[in-house]
MMTF fields as JSON, N, C-alpha, C and O atoms, coordinates in Angstrom:
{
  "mmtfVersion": "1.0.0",
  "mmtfProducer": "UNKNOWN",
  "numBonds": 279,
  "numAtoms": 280,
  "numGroups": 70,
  "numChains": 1,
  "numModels": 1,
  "chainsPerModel": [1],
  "groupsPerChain": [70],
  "chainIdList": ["A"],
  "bondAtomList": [4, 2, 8, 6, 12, 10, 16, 14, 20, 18, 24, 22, 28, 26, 32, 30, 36, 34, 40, 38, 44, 42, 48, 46, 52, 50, 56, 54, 60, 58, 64, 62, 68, 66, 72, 70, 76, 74, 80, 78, 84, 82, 88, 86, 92, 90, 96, 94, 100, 98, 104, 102, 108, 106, 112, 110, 116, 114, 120, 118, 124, 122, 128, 126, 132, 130, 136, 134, 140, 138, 144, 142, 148, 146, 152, 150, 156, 154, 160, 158, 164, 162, 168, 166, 172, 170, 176, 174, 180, 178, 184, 182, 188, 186, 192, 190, 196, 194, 200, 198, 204, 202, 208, 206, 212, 210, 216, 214, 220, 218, 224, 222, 228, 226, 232, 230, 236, 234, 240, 238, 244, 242, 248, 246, 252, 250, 256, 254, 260, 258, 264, 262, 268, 266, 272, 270, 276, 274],
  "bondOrderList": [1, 1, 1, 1, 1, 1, 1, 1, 1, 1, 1, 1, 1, 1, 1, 1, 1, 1, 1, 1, 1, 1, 1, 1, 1, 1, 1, 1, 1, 1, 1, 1, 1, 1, 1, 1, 1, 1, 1, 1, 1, 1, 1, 1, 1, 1, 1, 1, 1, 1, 1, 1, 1, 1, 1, 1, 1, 1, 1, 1, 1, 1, 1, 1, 1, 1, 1, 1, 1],
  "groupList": [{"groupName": "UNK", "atomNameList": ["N", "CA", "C", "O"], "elementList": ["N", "C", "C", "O"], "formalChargeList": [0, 0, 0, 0], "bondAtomList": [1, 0, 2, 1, 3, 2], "bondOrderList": [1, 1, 2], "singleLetterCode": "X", "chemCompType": "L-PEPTIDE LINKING"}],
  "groupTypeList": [0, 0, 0, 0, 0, 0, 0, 0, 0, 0, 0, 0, 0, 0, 0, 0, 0, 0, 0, 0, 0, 0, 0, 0, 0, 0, 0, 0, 0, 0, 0, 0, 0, 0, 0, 0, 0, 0, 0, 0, 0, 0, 0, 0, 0, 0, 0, 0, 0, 0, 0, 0, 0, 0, 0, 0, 0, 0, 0, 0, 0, 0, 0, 0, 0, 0, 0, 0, 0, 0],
  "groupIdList": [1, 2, 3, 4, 5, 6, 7, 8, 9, 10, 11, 12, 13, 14, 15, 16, 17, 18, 19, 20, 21, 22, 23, 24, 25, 26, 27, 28, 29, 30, 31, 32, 33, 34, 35, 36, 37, 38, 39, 40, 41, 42, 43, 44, 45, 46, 47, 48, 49, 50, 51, 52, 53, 54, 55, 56, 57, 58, 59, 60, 61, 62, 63, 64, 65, 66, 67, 68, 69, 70],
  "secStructList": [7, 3, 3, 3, 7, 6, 6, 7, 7, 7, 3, 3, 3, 7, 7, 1, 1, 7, 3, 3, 3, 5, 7, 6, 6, 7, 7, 6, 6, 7, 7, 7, 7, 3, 3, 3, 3, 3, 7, 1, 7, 3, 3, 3, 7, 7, 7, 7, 1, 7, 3, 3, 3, 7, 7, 5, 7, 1, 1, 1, 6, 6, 7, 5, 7, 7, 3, 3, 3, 7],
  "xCoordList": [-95.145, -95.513, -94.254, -93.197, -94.294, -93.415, -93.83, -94.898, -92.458, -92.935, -92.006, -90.873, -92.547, -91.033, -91.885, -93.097, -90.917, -91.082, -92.014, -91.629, -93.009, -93.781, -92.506, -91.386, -93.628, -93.009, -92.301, -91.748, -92.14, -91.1, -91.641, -92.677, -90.411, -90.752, -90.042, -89.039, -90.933, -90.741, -90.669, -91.373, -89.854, -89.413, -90.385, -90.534, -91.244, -91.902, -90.63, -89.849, -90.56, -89.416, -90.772, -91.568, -90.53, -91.502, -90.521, -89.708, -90.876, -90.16, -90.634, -91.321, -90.085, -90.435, -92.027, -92.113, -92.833, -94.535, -95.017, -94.316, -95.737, -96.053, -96.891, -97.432, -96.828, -97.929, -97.721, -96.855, -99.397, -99.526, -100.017, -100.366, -99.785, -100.038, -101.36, -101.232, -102.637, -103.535, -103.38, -102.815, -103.959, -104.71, -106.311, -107.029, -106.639, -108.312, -109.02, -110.018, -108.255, -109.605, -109.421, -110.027, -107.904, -107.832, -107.557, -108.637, -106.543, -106.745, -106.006, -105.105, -106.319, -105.219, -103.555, -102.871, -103.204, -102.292, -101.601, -100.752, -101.605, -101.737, -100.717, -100.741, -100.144, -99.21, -99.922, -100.94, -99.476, -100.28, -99.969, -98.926, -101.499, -101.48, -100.167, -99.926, -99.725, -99.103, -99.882, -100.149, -100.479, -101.482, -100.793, -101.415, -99.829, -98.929, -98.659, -98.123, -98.918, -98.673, -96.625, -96.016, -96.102, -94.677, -93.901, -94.366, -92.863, -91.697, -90.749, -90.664, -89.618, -88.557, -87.618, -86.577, -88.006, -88.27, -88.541, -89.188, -87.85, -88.422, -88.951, -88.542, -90.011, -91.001, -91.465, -92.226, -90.936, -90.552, -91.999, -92.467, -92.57, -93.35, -93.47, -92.327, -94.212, -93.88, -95.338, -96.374, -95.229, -96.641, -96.447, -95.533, -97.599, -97.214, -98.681, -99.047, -98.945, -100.005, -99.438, -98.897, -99.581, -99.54, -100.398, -101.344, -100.574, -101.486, -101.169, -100.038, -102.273, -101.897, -102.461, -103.554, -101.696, -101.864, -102.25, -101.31, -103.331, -103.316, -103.448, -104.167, -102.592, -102.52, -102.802, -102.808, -103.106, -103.128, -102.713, -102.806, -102.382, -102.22, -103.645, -104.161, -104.225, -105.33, -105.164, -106.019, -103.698, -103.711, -103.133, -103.027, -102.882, -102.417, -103.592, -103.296, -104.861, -105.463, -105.137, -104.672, -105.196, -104.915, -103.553, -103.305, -102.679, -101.72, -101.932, -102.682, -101.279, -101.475, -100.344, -99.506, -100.392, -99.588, -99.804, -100.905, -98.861, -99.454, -98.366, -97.37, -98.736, -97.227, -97.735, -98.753, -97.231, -97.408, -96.417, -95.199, -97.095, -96.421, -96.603, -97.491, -95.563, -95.353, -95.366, -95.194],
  "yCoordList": [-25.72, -27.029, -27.882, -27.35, -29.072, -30.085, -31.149, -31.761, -31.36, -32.563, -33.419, -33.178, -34.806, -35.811, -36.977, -37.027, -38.184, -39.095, -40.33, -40.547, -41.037, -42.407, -42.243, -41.74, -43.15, -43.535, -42.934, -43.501, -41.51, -40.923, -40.468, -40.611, -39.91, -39.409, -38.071, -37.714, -37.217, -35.617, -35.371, -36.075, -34.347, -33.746, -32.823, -31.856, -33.009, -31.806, -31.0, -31.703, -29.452, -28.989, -27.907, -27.338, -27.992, -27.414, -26.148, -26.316, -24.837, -23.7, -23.748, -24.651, -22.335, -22.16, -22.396, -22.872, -22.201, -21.914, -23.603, -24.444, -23.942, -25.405, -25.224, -24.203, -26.73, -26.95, -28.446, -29.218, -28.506, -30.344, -29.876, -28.953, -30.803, -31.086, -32.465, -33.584, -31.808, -33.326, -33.32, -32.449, -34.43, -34.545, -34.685, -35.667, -33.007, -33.371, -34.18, -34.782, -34.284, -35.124, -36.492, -37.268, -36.844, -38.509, -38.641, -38.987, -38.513, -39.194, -40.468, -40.559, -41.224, -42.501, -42.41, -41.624, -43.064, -43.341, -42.264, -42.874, -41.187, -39.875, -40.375, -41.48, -39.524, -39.997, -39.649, -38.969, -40.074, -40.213, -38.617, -37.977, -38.158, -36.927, -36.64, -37.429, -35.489, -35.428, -34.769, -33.624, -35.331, -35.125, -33.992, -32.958, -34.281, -33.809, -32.788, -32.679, -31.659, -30.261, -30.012, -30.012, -29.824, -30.462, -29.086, -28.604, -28.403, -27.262, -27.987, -28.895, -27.145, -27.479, -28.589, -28.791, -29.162, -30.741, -30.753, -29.869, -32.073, -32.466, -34.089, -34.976, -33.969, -35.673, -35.872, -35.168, -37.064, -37.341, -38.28, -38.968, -38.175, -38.837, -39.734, -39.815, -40.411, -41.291, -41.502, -41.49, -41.712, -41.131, -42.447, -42.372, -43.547, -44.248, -44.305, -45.256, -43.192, -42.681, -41.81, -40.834, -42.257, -40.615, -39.958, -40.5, -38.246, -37.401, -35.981, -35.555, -35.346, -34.298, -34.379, -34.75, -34.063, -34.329, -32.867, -32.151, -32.506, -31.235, -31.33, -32.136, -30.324, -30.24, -29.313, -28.302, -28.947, -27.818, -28.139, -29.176, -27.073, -27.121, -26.794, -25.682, -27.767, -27.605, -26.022, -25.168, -26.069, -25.08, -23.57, -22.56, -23.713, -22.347, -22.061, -22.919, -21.378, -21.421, -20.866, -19.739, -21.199, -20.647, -21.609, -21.827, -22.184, -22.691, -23.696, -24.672, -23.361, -24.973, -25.026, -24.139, -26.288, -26.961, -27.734, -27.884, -28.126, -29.02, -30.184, -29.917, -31.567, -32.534, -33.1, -33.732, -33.119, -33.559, -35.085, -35.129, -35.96, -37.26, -38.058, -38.879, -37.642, -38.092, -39.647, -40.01],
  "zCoordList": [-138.769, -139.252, -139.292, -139.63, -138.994, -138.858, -139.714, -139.681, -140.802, -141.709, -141.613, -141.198, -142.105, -142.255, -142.477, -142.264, -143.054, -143.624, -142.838, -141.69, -143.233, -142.56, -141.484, -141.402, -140.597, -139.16, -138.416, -137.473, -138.698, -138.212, -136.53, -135.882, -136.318, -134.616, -134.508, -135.126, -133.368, -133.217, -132.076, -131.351, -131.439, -130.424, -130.129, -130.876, -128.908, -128.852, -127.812, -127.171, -127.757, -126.664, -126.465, -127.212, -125.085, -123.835, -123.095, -122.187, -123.79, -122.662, -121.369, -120.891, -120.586, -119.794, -119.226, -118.094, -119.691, -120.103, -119.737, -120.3, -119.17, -118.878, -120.247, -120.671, -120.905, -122.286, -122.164, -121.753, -122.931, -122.631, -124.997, -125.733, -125.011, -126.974, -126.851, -126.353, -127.541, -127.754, -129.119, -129.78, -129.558, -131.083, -130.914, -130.724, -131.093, -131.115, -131.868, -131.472, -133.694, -134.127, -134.277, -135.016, -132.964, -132.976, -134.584, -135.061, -135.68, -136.559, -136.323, -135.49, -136.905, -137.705, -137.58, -138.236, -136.918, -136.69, -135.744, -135.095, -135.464, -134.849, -133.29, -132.748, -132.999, -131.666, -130.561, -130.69, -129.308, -127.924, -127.614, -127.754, -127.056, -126.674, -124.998, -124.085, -125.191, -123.805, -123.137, -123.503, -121.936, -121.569, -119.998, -119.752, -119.315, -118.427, -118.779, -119.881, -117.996, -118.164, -117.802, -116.732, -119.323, -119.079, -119.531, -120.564, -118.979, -119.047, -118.623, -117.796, -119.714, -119.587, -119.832, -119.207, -120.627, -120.941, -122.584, -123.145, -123.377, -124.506, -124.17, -123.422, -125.082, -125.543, -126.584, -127.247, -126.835, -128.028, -128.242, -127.335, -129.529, -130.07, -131.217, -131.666, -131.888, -132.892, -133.491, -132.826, -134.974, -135.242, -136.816, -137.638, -136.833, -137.034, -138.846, -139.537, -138.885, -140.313, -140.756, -140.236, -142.126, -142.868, -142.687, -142.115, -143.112, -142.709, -142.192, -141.956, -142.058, -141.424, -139.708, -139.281, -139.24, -137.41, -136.717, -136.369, -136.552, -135.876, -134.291, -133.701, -133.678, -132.596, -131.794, -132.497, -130.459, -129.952, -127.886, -127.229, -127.574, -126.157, -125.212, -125.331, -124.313, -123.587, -122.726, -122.49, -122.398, -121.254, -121.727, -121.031, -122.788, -123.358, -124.366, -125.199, -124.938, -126.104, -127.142, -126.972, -128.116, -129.388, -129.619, -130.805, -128.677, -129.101, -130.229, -130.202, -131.054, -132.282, -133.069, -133.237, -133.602, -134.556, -135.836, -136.367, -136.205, -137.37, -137.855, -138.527, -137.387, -138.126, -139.039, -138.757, -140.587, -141.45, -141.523, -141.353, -141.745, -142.076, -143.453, -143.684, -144.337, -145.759, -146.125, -147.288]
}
C-alpha cells in the first residue's frame, strides 16, 4: 500500500514482467489508468481525491495494489 498527502503523485516502477495498472472502480479523483503494457520503465501518476484507490494489473491476475490519498 502506498500512502501520501492530497494531490500527491506516485511512481509506478515496472520490472522486468510487462504490467499495465487500471482503477476498476473509477473512483473520484483516481489517476489515469496505464493502459500500455510497460517494463522496465517508471510512470508517474497524480491523483487529484482523497481516498482509497484500488488497483490491479489487466495482464498479470491477482496483481493488486492499493494508494491511499490523505
Amino acid at each position: 500500500m502506498h500512502q501520501f498527502a492530497f494531490a500527491g503523485s506516485i511512481e509506478f516502477d515496472f520490472g522486468t514482467m510487462a504490467n499495465n495498472v487500471f482503477f476498476d472502480d473509477a473512483p473520484s479523483g483516481a489517476a489515469a489508468n496505464i493502459t500500455t503494457p510497460s517494463f522496465d520503465t517508471s510512470v508517474s501518476r497524480t491523483f487529484t481525491g482523497k481516498g482509497r484507490h484500488v488497483n490491479s494489473c489487466h495482464l498479470n491476475r491477482g496483481t493488486r495494489g492499493v494508494v491511499v490519498v490523505q
